[in-house]
C-alpha positions in Angstrom: -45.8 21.4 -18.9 -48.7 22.7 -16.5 -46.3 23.3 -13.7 -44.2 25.5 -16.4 -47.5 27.4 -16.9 -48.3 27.9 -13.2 -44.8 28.6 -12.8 -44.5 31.5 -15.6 -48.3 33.5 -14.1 -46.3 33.1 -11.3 -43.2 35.1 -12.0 -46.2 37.7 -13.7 -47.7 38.4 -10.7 -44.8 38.5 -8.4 -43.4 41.5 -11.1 -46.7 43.1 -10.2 -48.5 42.6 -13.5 -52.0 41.3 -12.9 -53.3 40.8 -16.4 -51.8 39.1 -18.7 -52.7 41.9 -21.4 -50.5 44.3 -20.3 -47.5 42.0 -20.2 -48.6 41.8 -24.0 -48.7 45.1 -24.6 -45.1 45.3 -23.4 -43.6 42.8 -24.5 -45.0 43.6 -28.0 -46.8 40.3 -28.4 -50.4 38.8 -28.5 -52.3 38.3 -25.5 -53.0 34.8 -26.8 -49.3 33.8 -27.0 -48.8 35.1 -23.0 -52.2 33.2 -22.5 -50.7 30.0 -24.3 -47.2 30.3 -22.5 -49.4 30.2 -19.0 -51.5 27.7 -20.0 -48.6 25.4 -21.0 -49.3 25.2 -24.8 -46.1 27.2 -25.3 -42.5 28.1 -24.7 -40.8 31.3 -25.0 -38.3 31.6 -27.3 -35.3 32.6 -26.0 -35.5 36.1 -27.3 -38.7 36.3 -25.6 -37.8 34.9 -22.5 -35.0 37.2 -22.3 -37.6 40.0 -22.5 -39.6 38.3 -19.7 -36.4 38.5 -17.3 -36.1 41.7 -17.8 -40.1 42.2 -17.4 -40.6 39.8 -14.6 -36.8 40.8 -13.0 -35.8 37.1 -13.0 -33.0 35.1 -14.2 -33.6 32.9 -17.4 -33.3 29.8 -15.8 -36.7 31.0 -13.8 -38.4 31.6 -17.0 -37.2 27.9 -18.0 -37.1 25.8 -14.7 -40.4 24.7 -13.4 -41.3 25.4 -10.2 -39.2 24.4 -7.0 -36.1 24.1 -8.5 -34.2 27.0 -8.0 -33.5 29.3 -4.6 -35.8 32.2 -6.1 -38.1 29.8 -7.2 -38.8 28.3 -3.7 -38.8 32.4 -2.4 -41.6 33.1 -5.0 -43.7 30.0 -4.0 -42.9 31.2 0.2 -44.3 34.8 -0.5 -47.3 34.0 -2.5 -48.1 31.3 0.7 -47.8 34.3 3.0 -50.1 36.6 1.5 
């Protein structure tokens, strides 16, 4: 479940969101619960992760998939490498 966690900060930083507070803030839920999701203690529900899509302007199957699985997956993991 770690690489879902790596996966899921990921898709956070890439929508421009560095903290994982503010993504609480927005999404109306405790920092802990964003903190547990990254860490790999938790899934979204699916309510939540459609939230996050919107958010982190994914698809749900990004918010679900772990890493390297999908096209925008690999994209994500290319752009982080270049900067």
């Amino acid at each position: 479940m770690k690489i879902l966690a790596n996966h899921l900060t990921i898709l956070r930083k890439n929508a421009g969101y560095k903290t994982a507070k503010k993504v609480s803030e927005i999404l109306n839920i405790s920092t802990g619960m964003i903190y547990q999701m990254e860490e790999g203690i938790k899934k979204p529900s699916i309510d939540l992760a459609l939230k996050m899509t919107k958010l982190y302007n994914c698809k749900l199957e990004d918010i679900f998939l772990t890493k390297n699985t999908t096209n925008s997956d690999k994209n994500e993991v290319e752009h982080i490498k270049a900067t």
